[in-house]
Each structure stands twice: as C-alpha cells, then as structure tokens.
N, C-alpha and C positions, 0 to 999 in steps of 0.2 A: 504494500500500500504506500501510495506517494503520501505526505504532508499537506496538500492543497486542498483543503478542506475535505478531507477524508473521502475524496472521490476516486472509483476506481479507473485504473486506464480507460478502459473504456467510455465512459461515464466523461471523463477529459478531452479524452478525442472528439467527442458526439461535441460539448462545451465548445472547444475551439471552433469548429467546424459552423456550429450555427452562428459564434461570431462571428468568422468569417464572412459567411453567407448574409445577415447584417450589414454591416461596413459593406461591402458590394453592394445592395439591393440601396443604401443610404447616397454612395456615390454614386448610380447611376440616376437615381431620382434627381438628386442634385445639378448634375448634367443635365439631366431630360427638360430641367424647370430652364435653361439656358436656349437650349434648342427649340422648344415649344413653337413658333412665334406664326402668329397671322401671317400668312402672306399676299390675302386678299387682296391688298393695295398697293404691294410693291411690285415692279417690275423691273428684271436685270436685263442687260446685255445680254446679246447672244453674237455669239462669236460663228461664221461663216467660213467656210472651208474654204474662200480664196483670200481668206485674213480681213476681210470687210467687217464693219462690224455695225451693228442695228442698235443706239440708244432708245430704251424707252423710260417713260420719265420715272424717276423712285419718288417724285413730290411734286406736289400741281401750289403754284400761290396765288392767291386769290389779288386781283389789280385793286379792290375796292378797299380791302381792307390792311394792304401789307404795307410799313413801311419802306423807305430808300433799300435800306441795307437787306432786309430780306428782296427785295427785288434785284437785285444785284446779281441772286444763287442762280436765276433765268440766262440759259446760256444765250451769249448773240447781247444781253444788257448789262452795260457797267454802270461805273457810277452815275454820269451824267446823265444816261436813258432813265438810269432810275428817277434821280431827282426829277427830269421833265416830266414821269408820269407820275411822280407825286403833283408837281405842280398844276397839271392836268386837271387832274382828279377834283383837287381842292378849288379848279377854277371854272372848269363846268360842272363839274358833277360827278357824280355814279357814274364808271362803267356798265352799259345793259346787254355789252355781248362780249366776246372775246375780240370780235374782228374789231370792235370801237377802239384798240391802241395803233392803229393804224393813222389814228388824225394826233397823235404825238409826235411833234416833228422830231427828224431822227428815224424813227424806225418804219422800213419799207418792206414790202414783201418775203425779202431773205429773211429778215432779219424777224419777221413777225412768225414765218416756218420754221427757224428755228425755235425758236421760243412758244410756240402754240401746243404743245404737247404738257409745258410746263405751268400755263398759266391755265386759269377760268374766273369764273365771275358767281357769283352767288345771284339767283332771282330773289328780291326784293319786293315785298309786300309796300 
C-alpha cells in the first residue's frame, strides 16, 4: 500500500486518469469558448489560383452616423474625403442612399466602387 491516502494502485491510476481527463475536457472548453465566433457578418478574402484576389468587406460604416476618422477605415477615403463628407452631411443633410456621396466633391465613380461595398446608410423614420 502506497501512503497517498491509503488508496490502492489501482484506485490511483483510475484518480490520475480522471484528472487527466478533467484538465483536457477544461482546456478544450476553454479553447472552444475562443473559436466559437458568429461568422454571419464577416466576410474574408478569397485567394484565386492565378494569385488575384476578391476583397469583401469585414465592416460596412454607416455615412450618416460615422465620424472623420472612422470614415477614413473606407478604402479609396482618406483624410480629406473624410472630412468633406462630414462636412456634407452636416451641410445638407442625411445621407438617403449610398449613391448620395457621389455629390461630395472628391469622390467619382472609382472611387465610390471602391468604397461601396464598405459603406451604407440607415432608413430613417
């Protein structure tokens, strides 16, 4: 008889073993709670067999409600686009469609296809 609480070998090994089995079933939970994730709304790159590659957007911002700097994340707008369709905004109005930043000077057709995948607009009551 071992000293360890006067359990027999056997009785020790089964012990160890369910710890074991424990700590794994604890660590994969723990991971599992990592990996979980909605993917409902994200969408990745996909990568093409002649190396081309198809962005689609992981985040859409909204014209009506975003500041400068989050409008900035809109590929094709930097700073200064930004600022002119803050200033826009605040000088006519609400955005009522996606195509309406088209009348913010600065940005033309390229530049609104790029960028149109990553923005929208909210309907307004």
């Amino acid at each position: 008889m071992n000293r360890f609480f006067d359990f027999s070998s056997l009785q020790l090994k089964l012990l160890v073993f369910l710890t074991g089995l424990l700590a794994i079933g604890a660590v994969l939970k723990f991971a599992g709670g990592y990996s979980a994730n909605d993917y409902s709304e994200f969408k990745f790159s996909v990568q093409l067999s002649d190396g081309n590659q198809i962005y689609s957007p992981v985040f859409q911002v909204d014209l009506n409600l975003s500041p400068a700097d989050s409008l900035e994340l809109i590929p094709g707008i930097g700073p200064v686009l930004a600022s002119r369709i803050v200033a826009y905004r605040d000088s006519v109005g609400k955005f009522q469609k996606v195509e309406d930043i088209l009348a913010v000077q600065g940005i033309g057709h390229g530049t609104f296809e790029k960028a149109k995948p990553y923005i929208k607009v909210r309907a307004w009551q």
